[in-house]
PDB file of N, CA, C and O in Angstrom:
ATOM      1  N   UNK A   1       0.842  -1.187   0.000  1.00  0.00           N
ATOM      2  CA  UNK A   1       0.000   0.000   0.000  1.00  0.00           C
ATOM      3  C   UNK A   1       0.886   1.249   0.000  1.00  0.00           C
ATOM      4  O   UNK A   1       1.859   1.327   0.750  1.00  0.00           O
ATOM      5  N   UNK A   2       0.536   2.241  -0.861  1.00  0.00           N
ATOM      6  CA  UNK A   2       1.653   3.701  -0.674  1.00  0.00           C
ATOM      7  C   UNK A   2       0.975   4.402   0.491  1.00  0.00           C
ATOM      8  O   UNK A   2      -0.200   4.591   0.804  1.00  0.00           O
ATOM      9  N   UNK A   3       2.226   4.735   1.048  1.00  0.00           N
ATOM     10  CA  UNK A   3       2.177   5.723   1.928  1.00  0.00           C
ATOM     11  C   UNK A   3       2.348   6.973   1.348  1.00  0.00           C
ATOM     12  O   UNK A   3       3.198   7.118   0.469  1.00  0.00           O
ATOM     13  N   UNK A   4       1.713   7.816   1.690  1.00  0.00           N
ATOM     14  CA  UNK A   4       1.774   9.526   1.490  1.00  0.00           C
ATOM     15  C   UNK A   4       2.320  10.142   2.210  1.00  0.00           C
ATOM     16  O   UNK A   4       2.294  10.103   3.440  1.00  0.00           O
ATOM     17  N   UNK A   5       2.937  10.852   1.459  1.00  0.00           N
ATOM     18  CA  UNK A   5       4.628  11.447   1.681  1.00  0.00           C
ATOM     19  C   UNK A   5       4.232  13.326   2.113  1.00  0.00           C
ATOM     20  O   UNK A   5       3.161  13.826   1.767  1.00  0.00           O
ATOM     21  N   UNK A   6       5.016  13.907   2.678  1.00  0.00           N
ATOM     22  CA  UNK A   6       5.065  15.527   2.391  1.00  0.00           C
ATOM     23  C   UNK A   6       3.667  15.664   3.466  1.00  0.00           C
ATOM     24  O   UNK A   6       3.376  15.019   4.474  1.00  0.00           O
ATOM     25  N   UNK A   7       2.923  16.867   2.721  1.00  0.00           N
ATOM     26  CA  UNK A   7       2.248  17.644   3.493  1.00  0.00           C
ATOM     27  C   UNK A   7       0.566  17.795   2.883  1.00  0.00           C
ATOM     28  O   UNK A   7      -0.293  18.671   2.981  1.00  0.00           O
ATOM     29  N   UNK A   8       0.671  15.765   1.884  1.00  0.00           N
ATOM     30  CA  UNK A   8      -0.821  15.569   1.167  1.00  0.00           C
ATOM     31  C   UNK A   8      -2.039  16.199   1.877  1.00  0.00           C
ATOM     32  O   UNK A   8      -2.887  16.903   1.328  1.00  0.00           O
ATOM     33  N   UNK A   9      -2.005  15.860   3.113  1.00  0.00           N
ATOM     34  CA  UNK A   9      -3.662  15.872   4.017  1.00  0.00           C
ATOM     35  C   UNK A   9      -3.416  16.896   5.011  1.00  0.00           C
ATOM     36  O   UNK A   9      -4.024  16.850   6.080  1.00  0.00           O
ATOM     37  N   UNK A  10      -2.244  18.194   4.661  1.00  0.00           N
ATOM     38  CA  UNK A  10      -2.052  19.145   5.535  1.00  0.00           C
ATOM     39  C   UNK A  10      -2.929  20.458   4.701  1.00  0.00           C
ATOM     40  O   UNK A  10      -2.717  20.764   3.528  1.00  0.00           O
ATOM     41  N   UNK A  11      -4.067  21.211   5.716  1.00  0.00           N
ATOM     42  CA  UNK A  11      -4.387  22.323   5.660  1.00  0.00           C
ATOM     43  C   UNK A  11      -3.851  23.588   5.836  1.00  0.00           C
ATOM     44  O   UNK A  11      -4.263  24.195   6.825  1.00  0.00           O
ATOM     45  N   UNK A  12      -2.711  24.364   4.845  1.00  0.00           N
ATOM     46  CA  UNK A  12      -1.955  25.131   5.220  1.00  0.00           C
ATOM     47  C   UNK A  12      -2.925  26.198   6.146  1.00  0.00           C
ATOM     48  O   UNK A  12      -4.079  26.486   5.829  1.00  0.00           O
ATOM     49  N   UNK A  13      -2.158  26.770   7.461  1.00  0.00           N
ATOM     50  CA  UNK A  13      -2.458  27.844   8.579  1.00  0.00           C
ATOM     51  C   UNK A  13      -0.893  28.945   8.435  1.00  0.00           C
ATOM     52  O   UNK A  13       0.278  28.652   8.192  1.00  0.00           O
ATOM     53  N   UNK A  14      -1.455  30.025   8.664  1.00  0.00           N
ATOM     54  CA  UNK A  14      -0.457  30.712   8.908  1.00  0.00           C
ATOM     55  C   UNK A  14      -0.254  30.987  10.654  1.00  0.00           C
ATOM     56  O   UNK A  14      -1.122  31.188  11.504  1.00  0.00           O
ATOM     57  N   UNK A  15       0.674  30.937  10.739  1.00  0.00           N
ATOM     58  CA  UNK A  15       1.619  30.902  12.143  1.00  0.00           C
ATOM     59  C   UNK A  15       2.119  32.191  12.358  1.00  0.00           C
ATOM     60  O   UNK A  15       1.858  32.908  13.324  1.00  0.00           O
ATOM     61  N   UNK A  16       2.897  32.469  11.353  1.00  0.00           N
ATOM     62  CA  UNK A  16       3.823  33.861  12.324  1.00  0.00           C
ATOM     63  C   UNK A  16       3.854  34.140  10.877  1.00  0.00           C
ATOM     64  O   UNK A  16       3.504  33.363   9.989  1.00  0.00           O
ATOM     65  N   UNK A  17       4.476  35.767  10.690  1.00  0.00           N
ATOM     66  CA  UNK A  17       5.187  36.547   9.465  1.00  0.00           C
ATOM     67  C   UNK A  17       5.882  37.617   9.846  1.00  0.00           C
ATOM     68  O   UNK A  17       5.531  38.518  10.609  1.00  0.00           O
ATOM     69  N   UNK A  18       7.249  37.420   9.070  1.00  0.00           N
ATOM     70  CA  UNK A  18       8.252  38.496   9.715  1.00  0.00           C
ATOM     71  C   UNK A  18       8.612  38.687   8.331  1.00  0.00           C
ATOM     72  O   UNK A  18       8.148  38.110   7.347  1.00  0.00           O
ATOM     73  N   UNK A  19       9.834  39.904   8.414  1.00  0.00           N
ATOM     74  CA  UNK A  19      10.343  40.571   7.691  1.00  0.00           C
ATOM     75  C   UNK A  19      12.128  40.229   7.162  1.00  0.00           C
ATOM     76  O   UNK A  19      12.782  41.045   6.513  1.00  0.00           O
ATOM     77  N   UNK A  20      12.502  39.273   7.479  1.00  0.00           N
ATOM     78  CA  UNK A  20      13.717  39.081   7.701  1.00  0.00           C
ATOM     79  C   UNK A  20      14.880  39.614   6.515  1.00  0.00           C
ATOM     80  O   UNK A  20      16.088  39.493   6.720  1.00  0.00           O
ATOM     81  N   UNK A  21      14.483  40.042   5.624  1.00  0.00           N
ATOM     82  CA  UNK A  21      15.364  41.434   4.519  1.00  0.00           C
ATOM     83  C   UNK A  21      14.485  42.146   4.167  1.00  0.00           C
ATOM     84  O   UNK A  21      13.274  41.930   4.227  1.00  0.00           O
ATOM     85  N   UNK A  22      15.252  43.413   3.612  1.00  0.00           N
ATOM     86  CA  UNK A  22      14.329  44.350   2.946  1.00  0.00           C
ATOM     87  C   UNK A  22      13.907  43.703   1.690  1.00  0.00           C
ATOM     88  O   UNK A  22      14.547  42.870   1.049  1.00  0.00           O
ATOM     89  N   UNK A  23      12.921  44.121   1.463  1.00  0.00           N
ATOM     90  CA  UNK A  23      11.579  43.582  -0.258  1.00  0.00           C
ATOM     91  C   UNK A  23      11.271  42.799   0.393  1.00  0.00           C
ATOM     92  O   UNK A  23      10.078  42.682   0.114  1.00  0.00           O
ATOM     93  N   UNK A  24      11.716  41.394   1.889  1.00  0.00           N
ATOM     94  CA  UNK A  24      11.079  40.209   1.489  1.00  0.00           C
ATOM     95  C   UNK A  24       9.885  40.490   2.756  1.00  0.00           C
ATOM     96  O   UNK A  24       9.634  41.454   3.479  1.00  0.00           O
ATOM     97  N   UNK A  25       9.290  39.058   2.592  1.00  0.00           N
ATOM     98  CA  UNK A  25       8.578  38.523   4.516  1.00  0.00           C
ATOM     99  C   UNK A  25       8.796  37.059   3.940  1.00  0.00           C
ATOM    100  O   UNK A  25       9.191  36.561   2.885  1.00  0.00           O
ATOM    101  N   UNK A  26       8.317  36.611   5.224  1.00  0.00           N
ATOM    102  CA  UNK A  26       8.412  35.010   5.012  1.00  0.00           C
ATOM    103  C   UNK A  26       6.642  35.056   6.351  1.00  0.00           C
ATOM    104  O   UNK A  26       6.159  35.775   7.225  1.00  0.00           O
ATOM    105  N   UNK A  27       6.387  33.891   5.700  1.00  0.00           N
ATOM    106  CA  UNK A  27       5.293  33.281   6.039  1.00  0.00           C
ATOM    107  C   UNK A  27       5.841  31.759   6.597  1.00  0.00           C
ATOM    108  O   UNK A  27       6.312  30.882   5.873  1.00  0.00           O
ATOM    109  N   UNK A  28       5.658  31.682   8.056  1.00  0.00           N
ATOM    110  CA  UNK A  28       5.640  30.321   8.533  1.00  0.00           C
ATOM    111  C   UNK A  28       4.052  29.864   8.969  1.00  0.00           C
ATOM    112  O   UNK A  28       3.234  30.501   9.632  1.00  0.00           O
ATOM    113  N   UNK A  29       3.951  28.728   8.441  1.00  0.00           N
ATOM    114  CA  UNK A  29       2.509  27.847   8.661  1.00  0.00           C
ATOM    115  C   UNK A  29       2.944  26.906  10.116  1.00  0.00           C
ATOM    116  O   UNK A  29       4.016  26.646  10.662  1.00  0.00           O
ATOM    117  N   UNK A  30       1.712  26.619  10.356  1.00  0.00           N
ATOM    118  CA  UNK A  30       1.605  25.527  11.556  1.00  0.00           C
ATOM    119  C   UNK A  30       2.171  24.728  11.763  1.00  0.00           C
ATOM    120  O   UNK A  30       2.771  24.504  12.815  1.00  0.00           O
ATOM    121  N   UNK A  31       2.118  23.908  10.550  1.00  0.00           N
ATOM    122  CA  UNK A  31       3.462  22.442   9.969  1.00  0.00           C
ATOM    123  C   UNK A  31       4.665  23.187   9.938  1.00  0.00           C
ATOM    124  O   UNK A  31       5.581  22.401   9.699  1.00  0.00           O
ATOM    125  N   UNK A  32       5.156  24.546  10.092  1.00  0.00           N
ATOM    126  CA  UNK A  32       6.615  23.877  10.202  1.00  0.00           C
ATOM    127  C   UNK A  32       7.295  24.540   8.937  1.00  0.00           C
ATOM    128  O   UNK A  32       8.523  24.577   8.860  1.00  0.00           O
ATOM    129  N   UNK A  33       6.355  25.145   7.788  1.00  0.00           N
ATOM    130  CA  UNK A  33       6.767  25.327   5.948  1.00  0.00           C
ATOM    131  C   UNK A  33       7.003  26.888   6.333  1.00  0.00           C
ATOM    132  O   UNK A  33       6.477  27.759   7.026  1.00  0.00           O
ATOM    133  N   UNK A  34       7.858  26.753   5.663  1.00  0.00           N
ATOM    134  CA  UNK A  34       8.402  29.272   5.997  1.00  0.00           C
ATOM    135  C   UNK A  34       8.056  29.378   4.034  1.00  0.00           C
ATOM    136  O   UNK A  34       7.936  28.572   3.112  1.00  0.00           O
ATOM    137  N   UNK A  35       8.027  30.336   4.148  1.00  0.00           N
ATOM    138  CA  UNK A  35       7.722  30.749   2.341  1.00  0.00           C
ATOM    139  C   UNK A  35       8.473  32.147   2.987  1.00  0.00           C
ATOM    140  O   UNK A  35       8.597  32.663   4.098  1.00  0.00           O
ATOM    141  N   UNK A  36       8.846  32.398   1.734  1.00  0.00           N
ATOM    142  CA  UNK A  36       9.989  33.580   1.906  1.00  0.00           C
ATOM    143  C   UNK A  36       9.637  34.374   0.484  1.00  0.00           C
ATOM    144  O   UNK A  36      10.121  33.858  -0.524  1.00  0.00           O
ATOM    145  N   UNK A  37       8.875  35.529   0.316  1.00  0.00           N
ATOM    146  CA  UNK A  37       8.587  36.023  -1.087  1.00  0.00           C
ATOM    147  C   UNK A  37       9.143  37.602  -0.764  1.00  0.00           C
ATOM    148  O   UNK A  37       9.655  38.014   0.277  1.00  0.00           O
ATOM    149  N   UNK A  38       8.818  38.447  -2.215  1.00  0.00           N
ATOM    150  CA  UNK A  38       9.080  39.526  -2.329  1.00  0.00           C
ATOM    151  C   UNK A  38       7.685  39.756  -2.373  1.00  0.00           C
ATOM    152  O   UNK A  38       6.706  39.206  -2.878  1.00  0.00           O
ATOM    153  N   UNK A  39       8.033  41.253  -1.325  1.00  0.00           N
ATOM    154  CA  UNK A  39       7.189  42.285  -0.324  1.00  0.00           C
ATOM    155  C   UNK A  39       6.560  42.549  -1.893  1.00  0.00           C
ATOM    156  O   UNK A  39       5.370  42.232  -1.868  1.00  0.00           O
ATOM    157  N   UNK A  40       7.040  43.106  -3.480  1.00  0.00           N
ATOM    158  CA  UNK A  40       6.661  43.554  -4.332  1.00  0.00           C
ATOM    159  C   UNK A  40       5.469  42.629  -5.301  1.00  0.00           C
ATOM    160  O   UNK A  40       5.106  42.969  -6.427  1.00  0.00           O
ATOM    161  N   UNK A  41       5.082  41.645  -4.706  1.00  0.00           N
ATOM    162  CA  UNK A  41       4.121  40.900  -5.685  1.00  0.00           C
ATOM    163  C   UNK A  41       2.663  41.042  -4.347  1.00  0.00           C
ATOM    164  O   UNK A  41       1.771  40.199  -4.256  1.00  0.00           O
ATOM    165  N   UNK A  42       2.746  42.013  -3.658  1.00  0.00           N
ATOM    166  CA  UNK A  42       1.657  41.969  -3.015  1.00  0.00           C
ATOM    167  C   UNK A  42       1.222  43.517  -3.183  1.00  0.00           C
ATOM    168  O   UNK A  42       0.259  43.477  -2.416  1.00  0.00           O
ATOM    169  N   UNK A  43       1.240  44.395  -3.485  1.00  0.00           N
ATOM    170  CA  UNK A  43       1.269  45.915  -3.481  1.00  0.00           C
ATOM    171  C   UNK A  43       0.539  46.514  -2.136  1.00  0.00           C
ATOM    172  O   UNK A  43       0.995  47.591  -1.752  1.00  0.00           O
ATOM    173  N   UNK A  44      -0.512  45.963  -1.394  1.00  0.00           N
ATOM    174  CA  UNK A  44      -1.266  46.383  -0.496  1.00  0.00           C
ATOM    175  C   UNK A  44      -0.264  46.080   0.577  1.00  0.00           C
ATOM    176  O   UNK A  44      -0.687  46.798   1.484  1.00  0.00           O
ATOM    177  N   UNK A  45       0.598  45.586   0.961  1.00  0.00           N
ATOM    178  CA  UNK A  45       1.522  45.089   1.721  1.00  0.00           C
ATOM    179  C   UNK A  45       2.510  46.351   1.321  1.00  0.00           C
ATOM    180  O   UNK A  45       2.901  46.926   2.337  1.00  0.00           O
ATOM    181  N   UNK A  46       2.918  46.819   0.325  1.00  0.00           N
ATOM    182  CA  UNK A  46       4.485  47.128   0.380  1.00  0.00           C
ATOM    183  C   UNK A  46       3.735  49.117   0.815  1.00  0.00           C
ATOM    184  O   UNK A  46       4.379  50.095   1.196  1.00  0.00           O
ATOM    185  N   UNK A  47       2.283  48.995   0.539  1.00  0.00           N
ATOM    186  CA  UNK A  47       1.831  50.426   1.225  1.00  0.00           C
ATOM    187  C   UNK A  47       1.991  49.874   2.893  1.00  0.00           C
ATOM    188  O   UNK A  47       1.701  50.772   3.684  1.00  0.00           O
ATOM    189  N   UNK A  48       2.282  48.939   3.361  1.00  0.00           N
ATOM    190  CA  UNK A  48       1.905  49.350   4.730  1.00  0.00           C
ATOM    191  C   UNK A  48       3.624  49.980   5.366  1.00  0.00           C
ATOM    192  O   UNK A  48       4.728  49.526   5.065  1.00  0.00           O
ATOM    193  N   UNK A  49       3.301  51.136   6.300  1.00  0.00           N
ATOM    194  CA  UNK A  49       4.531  51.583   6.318  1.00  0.00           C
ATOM    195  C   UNK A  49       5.359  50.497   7.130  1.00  0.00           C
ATOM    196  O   UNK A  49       4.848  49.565   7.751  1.00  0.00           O
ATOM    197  N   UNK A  50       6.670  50.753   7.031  1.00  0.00           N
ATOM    198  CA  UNK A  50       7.936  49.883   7.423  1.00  0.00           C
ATOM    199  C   UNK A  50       7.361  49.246   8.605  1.00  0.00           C
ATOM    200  O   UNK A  50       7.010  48.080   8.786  1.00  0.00           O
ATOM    201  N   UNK A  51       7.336  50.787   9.755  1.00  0.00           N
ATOM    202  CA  UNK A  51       7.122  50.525  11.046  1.00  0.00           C
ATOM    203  C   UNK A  51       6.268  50.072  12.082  1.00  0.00           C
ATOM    204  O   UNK A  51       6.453  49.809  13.270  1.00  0.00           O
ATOM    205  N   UNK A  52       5.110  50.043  11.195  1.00  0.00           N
ATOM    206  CA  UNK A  52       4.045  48.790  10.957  1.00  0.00           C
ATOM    207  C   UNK A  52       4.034  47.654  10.785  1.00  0.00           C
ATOM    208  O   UNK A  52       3.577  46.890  11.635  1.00  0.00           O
ATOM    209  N   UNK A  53       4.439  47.322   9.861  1.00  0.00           N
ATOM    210  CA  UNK A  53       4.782  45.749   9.472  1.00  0.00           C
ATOM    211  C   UNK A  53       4.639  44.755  10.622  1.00  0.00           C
ATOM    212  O   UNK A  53       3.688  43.975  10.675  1.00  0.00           O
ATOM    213  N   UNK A  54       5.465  44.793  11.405  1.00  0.00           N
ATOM    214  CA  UNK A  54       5.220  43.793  12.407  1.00  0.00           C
ATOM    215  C   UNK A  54       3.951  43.932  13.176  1.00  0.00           C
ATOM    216  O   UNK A  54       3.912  42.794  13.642  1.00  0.00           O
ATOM    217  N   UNK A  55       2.618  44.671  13.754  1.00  0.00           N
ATOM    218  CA  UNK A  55       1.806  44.414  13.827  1.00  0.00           C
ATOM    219  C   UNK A  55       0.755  44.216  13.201  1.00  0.00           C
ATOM    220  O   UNK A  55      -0.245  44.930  13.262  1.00  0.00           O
ATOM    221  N   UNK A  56       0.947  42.822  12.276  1.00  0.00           N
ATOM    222  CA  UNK A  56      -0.266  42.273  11.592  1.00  0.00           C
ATOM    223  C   UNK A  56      -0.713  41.531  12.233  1.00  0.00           C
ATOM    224  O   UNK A  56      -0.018  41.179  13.186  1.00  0.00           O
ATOM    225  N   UNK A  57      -1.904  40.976  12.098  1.00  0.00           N
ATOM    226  CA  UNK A  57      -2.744  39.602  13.175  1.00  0.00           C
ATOM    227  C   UNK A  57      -3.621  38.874  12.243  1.00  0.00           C
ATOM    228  O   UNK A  57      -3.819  39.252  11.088  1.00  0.00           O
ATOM    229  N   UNK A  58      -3.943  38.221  12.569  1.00  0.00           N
ATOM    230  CA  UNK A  58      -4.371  36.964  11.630  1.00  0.00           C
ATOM    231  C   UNK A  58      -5.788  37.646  11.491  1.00  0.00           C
ATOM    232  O   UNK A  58      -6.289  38.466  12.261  1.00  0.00           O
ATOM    233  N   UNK A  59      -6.265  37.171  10.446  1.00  0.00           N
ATOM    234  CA  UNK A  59      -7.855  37.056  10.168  1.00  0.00           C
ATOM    235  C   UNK A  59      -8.541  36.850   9.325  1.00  0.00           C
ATOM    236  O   UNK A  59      -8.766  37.729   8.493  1.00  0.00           O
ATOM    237  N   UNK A  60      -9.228  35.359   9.233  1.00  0.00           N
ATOM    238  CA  UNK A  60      -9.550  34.328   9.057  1.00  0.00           C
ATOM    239  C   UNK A  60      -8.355  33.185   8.085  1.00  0.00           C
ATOM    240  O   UNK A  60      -7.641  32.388   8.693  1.00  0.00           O
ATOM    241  N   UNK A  61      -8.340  33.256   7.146  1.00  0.00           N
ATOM    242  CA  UNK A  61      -7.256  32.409   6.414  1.00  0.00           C
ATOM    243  C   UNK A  61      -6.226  33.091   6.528  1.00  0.00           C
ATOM    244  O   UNK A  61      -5.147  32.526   6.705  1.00  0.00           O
ATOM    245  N   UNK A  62      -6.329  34.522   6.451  1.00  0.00           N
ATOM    246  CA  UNK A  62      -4.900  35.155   6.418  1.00  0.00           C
ATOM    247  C   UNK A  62      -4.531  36.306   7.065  1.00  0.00           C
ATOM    248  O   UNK A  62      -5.119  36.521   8.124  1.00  0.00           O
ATOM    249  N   UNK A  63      -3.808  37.007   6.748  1.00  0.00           N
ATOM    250  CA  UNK A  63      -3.044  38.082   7.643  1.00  0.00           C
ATOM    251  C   UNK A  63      -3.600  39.524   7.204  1.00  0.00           C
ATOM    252  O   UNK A  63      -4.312  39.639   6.206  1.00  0.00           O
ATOM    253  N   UNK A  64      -3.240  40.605   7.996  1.00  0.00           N
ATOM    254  CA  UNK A  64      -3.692  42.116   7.293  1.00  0.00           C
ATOM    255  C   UNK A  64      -3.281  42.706   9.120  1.00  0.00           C
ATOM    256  O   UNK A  64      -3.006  42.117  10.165  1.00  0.00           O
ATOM    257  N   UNK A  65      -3.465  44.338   8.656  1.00  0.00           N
ATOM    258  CA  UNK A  65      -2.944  45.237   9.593  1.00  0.00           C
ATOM    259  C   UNK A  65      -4.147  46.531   9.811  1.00  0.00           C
ATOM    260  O   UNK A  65      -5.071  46.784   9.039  1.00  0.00           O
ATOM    261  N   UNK A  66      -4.004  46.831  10.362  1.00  0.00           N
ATOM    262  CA  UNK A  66      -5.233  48.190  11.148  1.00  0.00           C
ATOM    263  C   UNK A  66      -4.897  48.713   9.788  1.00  0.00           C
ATOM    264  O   UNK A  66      -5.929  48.682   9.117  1.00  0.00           O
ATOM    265  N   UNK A  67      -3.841  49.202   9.063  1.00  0.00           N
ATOM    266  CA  UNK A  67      -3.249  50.376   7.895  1.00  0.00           C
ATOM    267  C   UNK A  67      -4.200  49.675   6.594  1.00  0.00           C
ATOM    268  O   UNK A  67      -5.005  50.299   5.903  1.00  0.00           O
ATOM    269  N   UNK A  68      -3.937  48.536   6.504  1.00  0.00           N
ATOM    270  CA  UNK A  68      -4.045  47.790   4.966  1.00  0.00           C
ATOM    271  C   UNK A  68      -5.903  47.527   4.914  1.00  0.00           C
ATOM    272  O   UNK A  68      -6.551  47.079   5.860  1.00  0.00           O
ATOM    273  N   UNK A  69      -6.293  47.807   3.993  1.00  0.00           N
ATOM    274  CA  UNK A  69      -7.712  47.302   3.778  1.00  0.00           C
ATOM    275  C   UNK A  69      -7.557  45.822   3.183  1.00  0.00           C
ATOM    276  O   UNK A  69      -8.592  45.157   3.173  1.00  0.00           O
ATOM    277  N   UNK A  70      -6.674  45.371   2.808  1.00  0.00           N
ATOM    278  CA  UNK A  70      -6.868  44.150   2.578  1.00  0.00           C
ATOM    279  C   UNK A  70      -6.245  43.151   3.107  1.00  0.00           C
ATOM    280  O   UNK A  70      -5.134  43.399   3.576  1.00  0.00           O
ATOM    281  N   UNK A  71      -6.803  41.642   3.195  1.00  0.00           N
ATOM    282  CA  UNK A  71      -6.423  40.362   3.869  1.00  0.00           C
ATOM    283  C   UNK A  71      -6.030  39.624   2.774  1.00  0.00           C
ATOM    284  O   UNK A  71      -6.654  39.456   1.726  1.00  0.00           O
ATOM    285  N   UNK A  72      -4.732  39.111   3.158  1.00  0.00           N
ATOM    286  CA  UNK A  72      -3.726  38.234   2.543  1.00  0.00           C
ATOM    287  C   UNK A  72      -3.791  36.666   2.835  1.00  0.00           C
ATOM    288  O   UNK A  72      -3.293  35.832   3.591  1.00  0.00           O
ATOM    289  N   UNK A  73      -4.698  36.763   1.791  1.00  0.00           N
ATOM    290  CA  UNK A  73      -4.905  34.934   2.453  1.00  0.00           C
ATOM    291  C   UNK A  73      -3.894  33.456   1.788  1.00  0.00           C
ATOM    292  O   UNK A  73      -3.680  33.108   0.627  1.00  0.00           O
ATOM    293  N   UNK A  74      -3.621  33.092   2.603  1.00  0.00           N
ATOM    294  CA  UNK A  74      -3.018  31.694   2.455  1.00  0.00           C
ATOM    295  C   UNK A  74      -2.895  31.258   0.898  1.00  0.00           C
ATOM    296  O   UNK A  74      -1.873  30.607   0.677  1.00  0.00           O
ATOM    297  N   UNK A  75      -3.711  31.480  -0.203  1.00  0.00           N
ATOM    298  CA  UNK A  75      -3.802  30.807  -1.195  1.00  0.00           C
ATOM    299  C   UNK A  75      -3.175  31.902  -2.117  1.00  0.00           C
ATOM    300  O   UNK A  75      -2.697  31.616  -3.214  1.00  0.00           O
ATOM    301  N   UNK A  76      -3.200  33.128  -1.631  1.00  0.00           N
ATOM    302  CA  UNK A  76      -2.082  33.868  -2.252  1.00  0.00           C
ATOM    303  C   UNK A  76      -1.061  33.566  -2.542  1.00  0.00           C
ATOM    304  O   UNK A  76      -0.535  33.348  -3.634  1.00  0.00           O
ATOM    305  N   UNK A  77      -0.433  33.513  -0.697  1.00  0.00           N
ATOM    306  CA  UNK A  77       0.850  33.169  -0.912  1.00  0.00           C
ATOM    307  C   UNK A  77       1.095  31.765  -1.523  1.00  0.00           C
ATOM    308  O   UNK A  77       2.141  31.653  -2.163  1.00  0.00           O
ATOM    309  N   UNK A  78       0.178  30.519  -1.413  1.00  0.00           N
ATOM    310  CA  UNK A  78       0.741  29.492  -1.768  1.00  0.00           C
ATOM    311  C   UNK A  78       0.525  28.574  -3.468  1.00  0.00           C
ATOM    312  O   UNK A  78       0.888  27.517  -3.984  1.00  0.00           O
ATOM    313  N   UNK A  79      -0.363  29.895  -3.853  1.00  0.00           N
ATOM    314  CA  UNK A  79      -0.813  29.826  -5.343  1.00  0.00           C
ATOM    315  C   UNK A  79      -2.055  29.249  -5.440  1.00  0.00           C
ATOM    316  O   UNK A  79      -2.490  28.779  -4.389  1.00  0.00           O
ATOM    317  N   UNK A  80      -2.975  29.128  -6.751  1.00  0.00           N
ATOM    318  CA  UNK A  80      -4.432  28.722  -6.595  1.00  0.00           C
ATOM    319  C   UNK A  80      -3.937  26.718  -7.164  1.00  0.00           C
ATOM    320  O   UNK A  80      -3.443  26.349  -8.230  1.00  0.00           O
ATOM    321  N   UNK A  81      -4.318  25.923  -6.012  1.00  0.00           N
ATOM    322  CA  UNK A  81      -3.598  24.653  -6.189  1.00  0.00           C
ATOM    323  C   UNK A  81      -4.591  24.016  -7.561  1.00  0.00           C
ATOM    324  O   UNK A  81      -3.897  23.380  -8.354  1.00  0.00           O
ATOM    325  N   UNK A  82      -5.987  24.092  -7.914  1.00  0.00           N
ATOM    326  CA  UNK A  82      -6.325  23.630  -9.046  1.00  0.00           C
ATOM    327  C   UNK A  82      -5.130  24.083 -10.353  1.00  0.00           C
ATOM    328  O   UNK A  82      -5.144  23.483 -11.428  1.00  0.00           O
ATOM    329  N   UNK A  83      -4.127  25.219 -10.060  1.00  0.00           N
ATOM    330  CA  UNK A  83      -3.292  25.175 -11.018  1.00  0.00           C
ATOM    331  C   UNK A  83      -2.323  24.187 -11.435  1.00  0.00           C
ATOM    332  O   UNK A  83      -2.023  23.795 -12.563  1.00  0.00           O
ATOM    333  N   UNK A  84      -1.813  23.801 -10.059  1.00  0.00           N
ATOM    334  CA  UNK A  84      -0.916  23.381  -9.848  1.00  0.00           C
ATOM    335  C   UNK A  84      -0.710  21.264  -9.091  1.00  0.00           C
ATOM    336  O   UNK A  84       0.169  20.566  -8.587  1.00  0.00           O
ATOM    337  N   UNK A  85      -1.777  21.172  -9.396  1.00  0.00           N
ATOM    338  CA  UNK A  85      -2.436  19.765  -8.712  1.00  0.00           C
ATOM    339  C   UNK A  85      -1.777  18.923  -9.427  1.00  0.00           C
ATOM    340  O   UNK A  85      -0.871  19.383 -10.123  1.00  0.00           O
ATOM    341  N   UNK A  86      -1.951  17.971  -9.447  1.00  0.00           N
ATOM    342  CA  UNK A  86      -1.544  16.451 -10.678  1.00  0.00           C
ATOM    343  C   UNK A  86      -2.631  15.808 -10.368  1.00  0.00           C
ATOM    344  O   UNK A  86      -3.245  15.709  -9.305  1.00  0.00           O
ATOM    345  N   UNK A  87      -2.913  15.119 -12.053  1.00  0.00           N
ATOM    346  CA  UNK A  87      -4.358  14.473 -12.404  1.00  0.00           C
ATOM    347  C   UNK A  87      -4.023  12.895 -11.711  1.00  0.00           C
ATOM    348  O   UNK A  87      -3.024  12.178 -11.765  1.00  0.00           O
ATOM    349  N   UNK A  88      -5.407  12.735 -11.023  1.00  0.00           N
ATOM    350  CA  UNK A  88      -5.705  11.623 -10.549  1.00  0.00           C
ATOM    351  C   UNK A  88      -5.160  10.295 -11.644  1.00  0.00           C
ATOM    352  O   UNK A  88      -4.722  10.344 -12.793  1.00  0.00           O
ATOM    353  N   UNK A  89      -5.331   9.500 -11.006  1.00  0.00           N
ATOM    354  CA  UNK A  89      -5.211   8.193 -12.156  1.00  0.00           C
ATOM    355  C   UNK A  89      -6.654   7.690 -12.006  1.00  0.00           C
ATOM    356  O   UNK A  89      -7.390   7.550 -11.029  1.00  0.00           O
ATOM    357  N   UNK A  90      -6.804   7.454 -13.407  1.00  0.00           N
ATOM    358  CA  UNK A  90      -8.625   7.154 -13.428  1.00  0.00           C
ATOM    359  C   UNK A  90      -8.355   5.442 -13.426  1.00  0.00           C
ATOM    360  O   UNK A  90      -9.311   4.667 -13.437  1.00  0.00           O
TER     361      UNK A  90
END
C-alpha cells in the first residue's frame, strides 16, 4: 500500500510573518513550511509603512494590519492549487 509522503492531508495555517530582509517577509505555517517572497508581488503590503509591518494579526485564512484594507490569504501566498495539482489516475 503507498504511503503519502510531504504535506498531502495538511491544511496550510499561517503561524507567524516576519520581515527578515528588505523587499522580502516570510510566512511560517503551523506544519513547520516558511515561504519567503518579495514584499513587491503583493502591493497592499508594500503600502503598509515599514514601522508597521510587524503588527499584523491573523484574520480568518490570512493576515492584514489596522493600515491595509486588505487580507492576505493563504492561497495567495501558496498559489491557486487547481493550477498546480496532478491528475488523478482514473
Amino acid at each position: 500500500m503507498y504511503q503519502k509522503e510531504g504535506y498531502w492531508d495538511v491544511k496550510p495555517k499561517i503561524k507567524a510573518l516576519s520581515f527578515p530582509k528588505r523587499g522580502k517577509f516570510e510566512v511560517t505555517l503551523q506544519d513547520g513550511r516558511s515561504i519567503t517572497m518579495p514584499i513587491s508581488a503583493f502591493p497592499s503590503m508594500k503600502k503598509v509603512p515599514v514601522k508597521e509591518r510587524n503588527n499584523w494579526y491573523l484574520m480568518g485564512g490570512g493576515f492584514t494590519w489596522d493600515s491595509c484594507p486588505e487580507v492576505i490569504h493563504i492561497e495567495q501566498i501558496l498559489g491557486n492549487y487547481a493550477n498546480y495539482a496532478h491528475e488523478q489516475n482514473a
